[in-house]
N, CA and C atoms as an extended XYZ file, in Angstrom:
429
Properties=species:S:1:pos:R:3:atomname:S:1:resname:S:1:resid:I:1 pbc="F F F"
N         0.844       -1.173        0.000 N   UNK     1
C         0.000        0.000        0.000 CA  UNK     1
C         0.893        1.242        0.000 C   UNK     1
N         0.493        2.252       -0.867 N   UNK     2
C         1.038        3.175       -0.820 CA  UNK     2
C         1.064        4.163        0.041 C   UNK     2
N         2.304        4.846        0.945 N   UNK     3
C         2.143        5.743        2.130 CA  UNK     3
C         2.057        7.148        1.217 C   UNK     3
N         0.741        8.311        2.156 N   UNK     4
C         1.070        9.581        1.849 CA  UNK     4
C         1.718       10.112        3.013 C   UNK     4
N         2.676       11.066        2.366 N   UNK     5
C         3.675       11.886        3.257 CA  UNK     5
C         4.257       10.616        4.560 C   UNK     5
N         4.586        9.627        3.624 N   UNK     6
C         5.321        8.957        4.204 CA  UNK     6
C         4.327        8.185        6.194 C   UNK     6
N         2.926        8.714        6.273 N   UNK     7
C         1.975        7.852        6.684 CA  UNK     7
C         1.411        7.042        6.249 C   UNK     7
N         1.287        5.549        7.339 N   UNK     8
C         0.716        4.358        6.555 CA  UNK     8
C        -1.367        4.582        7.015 C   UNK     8
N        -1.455        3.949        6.617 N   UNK     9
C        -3.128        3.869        7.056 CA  UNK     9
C        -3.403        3.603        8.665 C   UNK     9
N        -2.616        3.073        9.224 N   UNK    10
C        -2.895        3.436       10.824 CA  UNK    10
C        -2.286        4.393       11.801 C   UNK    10
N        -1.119        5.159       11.477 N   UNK    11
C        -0.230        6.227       11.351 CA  UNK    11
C        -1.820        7.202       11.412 C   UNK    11
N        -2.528        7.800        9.928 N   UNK    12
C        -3.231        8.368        9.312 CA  UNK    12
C        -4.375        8.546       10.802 C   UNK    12
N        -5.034        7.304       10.753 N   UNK    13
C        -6.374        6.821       11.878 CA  UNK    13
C        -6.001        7.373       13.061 C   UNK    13
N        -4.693        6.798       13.380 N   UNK    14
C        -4.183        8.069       14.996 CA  UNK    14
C        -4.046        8.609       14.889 C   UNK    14
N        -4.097        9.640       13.893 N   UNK    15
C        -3.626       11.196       13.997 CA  UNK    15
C        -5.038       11.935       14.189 C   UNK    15
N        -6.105       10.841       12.730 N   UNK    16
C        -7.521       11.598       13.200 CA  UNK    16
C        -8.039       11.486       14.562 C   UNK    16
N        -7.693        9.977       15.041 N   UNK    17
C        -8.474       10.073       16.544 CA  UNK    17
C        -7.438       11.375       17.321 C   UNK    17
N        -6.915       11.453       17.269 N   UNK    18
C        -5.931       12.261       18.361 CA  UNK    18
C        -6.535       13.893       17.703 C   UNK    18
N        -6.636       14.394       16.874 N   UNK    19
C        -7.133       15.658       16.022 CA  UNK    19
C        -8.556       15.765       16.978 C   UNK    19
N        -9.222       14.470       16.705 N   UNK    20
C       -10.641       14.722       16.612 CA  UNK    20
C       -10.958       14.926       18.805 C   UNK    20
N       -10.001       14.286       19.071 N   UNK    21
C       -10.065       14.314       20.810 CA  UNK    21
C        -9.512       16.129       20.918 C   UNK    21
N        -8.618       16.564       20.170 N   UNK    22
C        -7.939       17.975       20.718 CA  UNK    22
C        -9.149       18.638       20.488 C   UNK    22
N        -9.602       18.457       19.091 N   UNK    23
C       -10.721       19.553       18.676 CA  UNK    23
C       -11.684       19.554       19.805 C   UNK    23
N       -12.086       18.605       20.072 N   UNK    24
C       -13.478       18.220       20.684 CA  UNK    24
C       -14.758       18.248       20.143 C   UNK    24
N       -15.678       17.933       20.921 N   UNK    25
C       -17.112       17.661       19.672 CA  UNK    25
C       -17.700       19.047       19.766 C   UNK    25
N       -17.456       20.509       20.479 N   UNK    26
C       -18.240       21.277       20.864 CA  UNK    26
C       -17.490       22.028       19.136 C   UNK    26
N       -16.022       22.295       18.537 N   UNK    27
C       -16.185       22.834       18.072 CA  UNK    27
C       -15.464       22.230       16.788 C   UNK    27
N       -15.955       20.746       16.855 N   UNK    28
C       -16.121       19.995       15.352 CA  UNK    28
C       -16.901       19.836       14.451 C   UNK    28
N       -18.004       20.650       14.735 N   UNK    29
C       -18.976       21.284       13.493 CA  UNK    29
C       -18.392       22.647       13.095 C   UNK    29
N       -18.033       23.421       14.123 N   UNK    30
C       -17.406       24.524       13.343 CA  UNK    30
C       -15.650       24.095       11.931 C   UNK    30
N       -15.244       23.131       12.489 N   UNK    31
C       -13.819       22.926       11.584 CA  UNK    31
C       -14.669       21.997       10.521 C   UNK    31
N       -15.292       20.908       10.806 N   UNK    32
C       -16.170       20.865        9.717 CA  UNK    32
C       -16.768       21.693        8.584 C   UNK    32
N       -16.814       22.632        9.060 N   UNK    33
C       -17.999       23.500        7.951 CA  UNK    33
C       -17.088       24.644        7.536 C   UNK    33
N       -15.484       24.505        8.368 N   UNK    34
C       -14.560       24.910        7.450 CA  UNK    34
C       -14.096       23.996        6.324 C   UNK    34
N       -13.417       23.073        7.036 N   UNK    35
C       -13.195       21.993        6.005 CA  UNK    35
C       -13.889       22.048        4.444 C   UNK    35
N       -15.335       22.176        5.024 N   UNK    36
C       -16.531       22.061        3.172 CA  UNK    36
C       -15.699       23.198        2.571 C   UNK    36
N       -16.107       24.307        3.420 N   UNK    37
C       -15.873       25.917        2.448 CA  UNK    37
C       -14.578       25.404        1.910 C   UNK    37
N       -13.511       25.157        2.645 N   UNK    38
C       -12.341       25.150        1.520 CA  UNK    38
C       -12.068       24.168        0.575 C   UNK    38
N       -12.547       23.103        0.598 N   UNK    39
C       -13.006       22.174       -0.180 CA  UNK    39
C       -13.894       22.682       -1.479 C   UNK    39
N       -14.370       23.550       -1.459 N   UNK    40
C       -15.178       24.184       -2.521 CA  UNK    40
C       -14.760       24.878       -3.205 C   UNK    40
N       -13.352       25.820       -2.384 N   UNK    41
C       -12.635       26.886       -2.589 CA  UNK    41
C       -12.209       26.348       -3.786 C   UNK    41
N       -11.434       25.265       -3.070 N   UNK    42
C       -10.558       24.626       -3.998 CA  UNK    42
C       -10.987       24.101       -5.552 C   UNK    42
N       -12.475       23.982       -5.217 N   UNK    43
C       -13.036       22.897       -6.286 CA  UNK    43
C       -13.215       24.317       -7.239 C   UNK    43
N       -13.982       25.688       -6.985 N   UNK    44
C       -13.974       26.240       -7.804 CA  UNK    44
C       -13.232       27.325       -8.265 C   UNK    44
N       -11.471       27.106       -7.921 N   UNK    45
C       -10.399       27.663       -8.111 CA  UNK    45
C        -9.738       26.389       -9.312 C   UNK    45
N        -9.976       25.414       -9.419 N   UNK    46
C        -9.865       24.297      -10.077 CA  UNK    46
C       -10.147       24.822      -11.498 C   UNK    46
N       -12.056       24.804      -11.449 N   UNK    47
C       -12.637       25.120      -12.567 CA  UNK    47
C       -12.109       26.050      -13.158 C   UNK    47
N       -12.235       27.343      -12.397 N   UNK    48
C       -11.647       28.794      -13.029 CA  UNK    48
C       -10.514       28.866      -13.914 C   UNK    48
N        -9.543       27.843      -12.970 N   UNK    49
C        -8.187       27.346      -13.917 CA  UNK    49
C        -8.588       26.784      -15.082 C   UNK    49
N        -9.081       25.635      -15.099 N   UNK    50
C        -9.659       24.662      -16.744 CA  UNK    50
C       -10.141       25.684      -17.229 C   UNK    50
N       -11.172       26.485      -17.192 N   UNK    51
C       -11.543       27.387      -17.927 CA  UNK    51
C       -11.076       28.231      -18.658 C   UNK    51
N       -10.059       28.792      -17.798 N   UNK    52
C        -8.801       29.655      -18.379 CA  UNK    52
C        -8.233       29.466      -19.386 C   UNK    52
N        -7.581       28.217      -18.988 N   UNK    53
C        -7.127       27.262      -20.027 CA  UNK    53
C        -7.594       26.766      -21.206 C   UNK    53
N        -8.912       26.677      -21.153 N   UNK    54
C        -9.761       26.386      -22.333 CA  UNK    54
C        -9.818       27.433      -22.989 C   UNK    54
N       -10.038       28.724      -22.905 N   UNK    55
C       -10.279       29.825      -23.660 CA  UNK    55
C        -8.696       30.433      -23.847 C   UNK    55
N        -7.559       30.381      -23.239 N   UNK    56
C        -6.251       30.831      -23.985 CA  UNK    56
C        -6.343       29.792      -24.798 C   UNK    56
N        -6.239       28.903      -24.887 N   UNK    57
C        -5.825       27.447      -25.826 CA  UNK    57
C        -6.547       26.934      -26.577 C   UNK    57
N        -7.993       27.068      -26.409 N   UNK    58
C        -9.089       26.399      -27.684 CA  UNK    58
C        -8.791       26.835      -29.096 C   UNK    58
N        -7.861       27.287      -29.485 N   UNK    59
C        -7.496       27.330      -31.024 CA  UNK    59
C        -6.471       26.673      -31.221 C   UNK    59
N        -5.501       26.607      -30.046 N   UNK    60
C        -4.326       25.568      -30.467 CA  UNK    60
C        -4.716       24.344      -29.984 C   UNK    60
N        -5.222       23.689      -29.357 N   UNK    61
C        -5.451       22.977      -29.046 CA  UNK    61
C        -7.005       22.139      -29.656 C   UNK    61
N        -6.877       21.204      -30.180 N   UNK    62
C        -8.273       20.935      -30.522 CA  UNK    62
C        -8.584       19.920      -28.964 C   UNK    62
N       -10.280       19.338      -28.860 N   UNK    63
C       -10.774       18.950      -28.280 CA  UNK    63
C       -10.197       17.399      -28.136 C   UNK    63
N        -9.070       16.933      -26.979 N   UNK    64
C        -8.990       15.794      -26.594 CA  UNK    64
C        -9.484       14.956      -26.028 C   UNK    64
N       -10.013       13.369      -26.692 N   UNK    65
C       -10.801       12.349      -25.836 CA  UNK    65
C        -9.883       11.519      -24.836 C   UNK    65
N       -10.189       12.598      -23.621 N   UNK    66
C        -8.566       11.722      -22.040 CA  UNK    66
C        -8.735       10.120      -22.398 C   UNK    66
N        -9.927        9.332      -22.728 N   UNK    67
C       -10.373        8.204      -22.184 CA  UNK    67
C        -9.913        7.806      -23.126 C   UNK    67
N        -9.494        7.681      -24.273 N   UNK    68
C        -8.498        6.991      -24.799 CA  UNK    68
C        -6.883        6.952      -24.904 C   UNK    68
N        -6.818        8.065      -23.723 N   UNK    69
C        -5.338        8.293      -23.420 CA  UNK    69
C        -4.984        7.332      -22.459 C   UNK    69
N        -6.129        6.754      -21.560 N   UNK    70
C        -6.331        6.277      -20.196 CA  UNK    70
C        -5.516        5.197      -20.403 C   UNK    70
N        -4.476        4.886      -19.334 N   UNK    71
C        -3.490        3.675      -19.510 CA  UNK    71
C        -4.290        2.091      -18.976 C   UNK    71
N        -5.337        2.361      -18.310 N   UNK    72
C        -5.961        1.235      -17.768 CA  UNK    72
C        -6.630        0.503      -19.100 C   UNK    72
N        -7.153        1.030      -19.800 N   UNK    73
C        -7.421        0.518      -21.188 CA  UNK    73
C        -6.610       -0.412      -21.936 C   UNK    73
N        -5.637       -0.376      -21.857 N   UNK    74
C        -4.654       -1.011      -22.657 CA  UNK    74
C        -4.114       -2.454      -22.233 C   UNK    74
N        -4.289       -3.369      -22.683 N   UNK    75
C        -3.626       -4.411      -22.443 CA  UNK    75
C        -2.947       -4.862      -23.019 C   UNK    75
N        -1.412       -5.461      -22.454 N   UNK    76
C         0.134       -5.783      -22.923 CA  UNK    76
C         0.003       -6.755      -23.544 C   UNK    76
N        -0.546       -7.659      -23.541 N   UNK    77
C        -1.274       -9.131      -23.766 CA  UNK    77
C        -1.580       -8.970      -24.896 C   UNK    77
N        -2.975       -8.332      -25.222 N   UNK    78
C        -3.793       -8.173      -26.711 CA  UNK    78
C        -2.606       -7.179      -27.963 C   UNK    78
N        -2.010       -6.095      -27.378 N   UNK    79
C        -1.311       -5.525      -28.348 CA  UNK    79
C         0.023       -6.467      -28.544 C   UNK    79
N         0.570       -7.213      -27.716 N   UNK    80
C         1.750       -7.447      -27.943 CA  UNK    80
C         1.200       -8.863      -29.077 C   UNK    80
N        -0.105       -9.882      -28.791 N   UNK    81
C        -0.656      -10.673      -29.500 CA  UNK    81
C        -1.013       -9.897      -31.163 C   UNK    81
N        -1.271       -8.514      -31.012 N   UNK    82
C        -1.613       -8.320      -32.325 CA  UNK    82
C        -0.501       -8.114      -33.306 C   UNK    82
N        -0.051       -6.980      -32.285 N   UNK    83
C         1.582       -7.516      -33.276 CA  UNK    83
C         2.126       -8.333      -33.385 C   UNK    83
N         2.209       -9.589      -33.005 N   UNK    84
C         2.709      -10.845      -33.939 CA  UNK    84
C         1.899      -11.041      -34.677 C   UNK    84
N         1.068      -10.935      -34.810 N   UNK    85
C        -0.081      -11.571      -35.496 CA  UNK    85
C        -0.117      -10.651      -36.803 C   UNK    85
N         0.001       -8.982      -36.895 N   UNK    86
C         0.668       -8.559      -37.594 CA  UNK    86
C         1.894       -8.878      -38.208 C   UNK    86
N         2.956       -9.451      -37.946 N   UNK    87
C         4.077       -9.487      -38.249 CA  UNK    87
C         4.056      -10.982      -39.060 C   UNK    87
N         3.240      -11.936      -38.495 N   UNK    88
C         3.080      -13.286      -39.147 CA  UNK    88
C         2.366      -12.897      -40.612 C   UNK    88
N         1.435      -11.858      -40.152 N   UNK    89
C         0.682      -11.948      -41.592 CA  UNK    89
C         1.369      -11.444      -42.741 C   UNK    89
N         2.434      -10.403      -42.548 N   UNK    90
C         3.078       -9.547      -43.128 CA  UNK    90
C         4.108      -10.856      -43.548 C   UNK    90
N         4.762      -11.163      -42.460 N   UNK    91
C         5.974      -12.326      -43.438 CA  UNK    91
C         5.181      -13.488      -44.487 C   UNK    91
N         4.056      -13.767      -44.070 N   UNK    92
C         3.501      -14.881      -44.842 CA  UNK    92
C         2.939      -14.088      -45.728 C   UNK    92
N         2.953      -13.144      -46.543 N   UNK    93
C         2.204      -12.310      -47.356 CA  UNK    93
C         3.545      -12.220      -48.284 C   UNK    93
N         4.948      -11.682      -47.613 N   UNK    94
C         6.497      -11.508      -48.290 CA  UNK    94
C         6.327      -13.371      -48.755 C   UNK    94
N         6.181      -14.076      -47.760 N   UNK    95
C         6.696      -15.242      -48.102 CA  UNK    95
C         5.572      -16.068      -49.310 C   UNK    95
N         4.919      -15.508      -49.308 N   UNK    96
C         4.128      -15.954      -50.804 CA  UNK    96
C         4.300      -15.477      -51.967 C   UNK    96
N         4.838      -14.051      -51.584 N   UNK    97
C         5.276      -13.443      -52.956 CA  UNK    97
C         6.641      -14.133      -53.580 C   UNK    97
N         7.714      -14.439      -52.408 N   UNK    98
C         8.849      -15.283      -52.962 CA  UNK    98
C         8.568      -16.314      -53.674 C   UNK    98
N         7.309      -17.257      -52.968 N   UNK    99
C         6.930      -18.753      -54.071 CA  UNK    99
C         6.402      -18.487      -55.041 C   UNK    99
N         5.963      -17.021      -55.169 N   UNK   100
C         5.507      -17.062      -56.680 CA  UNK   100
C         6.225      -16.337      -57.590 C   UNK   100
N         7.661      -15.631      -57.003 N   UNK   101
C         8.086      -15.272      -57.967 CA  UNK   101
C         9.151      -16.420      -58.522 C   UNK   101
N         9.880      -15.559      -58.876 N   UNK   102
C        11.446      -16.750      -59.349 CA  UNK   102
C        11.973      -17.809      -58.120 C   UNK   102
N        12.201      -18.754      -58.686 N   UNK   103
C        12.502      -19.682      -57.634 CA  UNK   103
C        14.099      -19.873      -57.594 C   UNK   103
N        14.859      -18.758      -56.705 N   UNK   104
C        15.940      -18.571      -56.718 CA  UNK   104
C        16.823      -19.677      -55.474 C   UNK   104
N        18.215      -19.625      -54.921 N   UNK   105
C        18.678      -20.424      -54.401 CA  UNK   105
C        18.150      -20.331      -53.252 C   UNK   105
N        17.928      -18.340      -53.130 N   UNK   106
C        17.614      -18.165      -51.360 CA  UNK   106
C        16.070      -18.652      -51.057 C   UNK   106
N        15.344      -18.791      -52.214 N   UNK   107
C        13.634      -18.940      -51.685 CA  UNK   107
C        13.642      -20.359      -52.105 C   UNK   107
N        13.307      -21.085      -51.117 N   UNK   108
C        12.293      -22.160      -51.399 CA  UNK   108
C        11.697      -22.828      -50.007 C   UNK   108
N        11.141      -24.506      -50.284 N   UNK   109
C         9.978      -25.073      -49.434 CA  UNK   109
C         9.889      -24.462      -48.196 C   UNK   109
N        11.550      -24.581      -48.096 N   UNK   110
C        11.697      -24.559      -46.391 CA  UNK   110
C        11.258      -23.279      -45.838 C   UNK   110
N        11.559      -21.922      -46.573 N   UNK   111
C        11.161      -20.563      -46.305 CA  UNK   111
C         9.794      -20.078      -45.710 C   UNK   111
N         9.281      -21.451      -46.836 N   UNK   112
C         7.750      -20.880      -47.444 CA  UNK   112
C         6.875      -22.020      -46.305 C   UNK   112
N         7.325      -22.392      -45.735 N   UNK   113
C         7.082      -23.637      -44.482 CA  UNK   113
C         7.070      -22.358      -43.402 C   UNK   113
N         8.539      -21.946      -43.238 N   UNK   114
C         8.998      -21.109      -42.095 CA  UNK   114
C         7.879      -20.042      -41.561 C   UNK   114
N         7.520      -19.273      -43.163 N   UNK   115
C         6.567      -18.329      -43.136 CA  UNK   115
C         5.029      -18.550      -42.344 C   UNK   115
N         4.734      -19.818      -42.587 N   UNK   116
C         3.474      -20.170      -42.180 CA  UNK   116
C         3.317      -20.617      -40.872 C   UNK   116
N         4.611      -20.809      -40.571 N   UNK   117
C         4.781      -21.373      -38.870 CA  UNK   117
C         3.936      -19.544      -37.665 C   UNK   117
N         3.733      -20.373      -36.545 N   UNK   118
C         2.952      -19.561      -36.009 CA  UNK   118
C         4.060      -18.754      -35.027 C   UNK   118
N         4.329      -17.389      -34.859 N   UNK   119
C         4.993      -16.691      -33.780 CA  UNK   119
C         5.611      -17.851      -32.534 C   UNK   119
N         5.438      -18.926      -31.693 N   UNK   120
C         5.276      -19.402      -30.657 CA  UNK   120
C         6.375      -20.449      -31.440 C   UNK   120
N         5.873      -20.836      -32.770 N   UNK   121
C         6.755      -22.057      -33.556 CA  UNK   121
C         8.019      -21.519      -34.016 C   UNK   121
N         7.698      -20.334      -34.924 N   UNK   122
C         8.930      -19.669      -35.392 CA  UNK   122
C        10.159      -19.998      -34.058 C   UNK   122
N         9.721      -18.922      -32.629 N   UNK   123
C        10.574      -18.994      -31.793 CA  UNK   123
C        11.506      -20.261      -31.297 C   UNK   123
N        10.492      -21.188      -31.076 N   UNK   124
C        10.766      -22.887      -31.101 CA  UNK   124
C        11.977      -23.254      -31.747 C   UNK   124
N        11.834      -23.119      -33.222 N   UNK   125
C        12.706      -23.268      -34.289 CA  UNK   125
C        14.246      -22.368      -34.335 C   UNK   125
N        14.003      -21.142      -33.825 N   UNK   126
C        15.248      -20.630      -33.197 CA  UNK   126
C        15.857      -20.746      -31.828 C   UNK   126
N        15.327      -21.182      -30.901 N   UNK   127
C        15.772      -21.932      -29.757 CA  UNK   127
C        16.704      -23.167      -30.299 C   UNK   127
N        15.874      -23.724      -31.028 N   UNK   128
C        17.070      -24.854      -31.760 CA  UNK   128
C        18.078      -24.817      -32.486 C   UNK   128
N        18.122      -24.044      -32.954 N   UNK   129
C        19.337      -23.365      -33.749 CA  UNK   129
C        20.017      -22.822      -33.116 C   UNK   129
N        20.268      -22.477      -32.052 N   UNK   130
C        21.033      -21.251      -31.209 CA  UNK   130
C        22.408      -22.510      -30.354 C   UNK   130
N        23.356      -21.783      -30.405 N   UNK   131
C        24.406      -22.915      -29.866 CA  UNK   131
C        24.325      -22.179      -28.336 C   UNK   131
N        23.926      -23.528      -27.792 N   UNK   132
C        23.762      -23.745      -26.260 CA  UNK   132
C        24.628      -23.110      -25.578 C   UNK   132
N        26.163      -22.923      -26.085 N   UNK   133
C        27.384      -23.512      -25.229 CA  UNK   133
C        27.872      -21.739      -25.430 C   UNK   133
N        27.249      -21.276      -26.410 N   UNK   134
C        27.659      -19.887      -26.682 CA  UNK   134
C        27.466      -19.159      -26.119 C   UNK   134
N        27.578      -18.009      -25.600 N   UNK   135
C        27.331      -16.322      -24.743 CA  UNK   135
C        27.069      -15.861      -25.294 C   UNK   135
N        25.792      -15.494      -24.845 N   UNK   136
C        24.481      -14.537      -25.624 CA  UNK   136
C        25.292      -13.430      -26.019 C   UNK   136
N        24.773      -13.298      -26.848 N   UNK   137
C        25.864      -11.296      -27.493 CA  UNK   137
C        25.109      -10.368      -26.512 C   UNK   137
N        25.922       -9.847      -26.379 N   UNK   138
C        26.420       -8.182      -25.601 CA  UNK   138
C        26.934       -7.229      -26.136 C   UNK   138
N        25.507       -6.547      -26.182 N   UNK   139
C        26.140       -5.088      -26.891 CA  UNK   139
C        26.000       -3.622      -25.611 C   UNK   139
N        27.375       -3.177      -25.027 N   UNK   140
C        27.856       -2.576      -24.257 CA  UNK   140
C        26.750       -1.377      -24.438 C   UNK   140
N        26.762       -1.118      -25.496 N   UNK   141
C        25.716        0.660      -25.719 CA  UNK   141
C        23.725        0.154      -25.141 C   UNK   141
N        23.876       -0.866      -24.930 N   UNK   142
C        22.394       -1.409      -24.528 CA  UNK   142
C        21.980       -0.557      -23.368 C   UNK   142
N        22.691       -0.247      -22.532 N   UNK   143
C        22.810        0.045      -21.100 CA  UNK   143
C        22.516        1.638      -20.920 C   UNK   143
């Protein structure tokens, strides 16, 4: 759980019970009904700002939809699935054009096999190829 100002959630609870014992109940409707007012203050010092903002900027700025900016929307899963799925379709699209063009030394069965293999297989197939015994390359500027 995340701490504010470095209070945890029971930190927080003793401070209100201990607040709410100093205040006392005779003049915790009065800090109450401060509390609202500035709470309001705030809310319509807020607006005034957006507003502001809207009228210097509504010509440079056209009208943005936040909710498709929203990061909760997005899942790593489905986009990272579409792009392979993009990328399969795209090589098997190259790799059909090779079988139908000239049938040179670099294109043939095996390519045109390779192409149709699924993202999950492709990888498979380079796991096997890869020498076990070797050290992964390292490139120093990665960092």
């Amino acid at each position: 759980m995340r701490a504010m100002f470095g209070i945890n959630g029971t930190e927080m609870l003793i401070i209100v019970i201990v607040a709410l014992l100093v205040i006392g109940p005779q003049r915790l409707p009065e800090y109450a009904e401060q509390l609202k007012e500035f709470v309001k203050l705030l809310k319509r010092r807020a607006d005034e700002a957006k507003g502001s903002l809207r009228r210097d900027f509504a010509e440079d700025l056209p009208d943005v939809d936040w909710k498709t900016l929203d990061p909760r929307q997005y899942d790593p899963r489905r986009i990272v699935r579409e792009a392979l799925q993009e990328e399969s379709q795209a090589q098997a699209s190259s790799g059909s054009r090779k079988s139908t063009g000239s049938t040179a030394a670099g294109s043939s069965s095996d390519e045109a096999a390779a192409a149709q293999l699924s993202p999950v297989q492709r990888y498979r197939a380079q796991v096997a190829l890869r020498d076990a015994e070797a050290a992964p390359p390292f490139d120093p500027e990665a960092t």
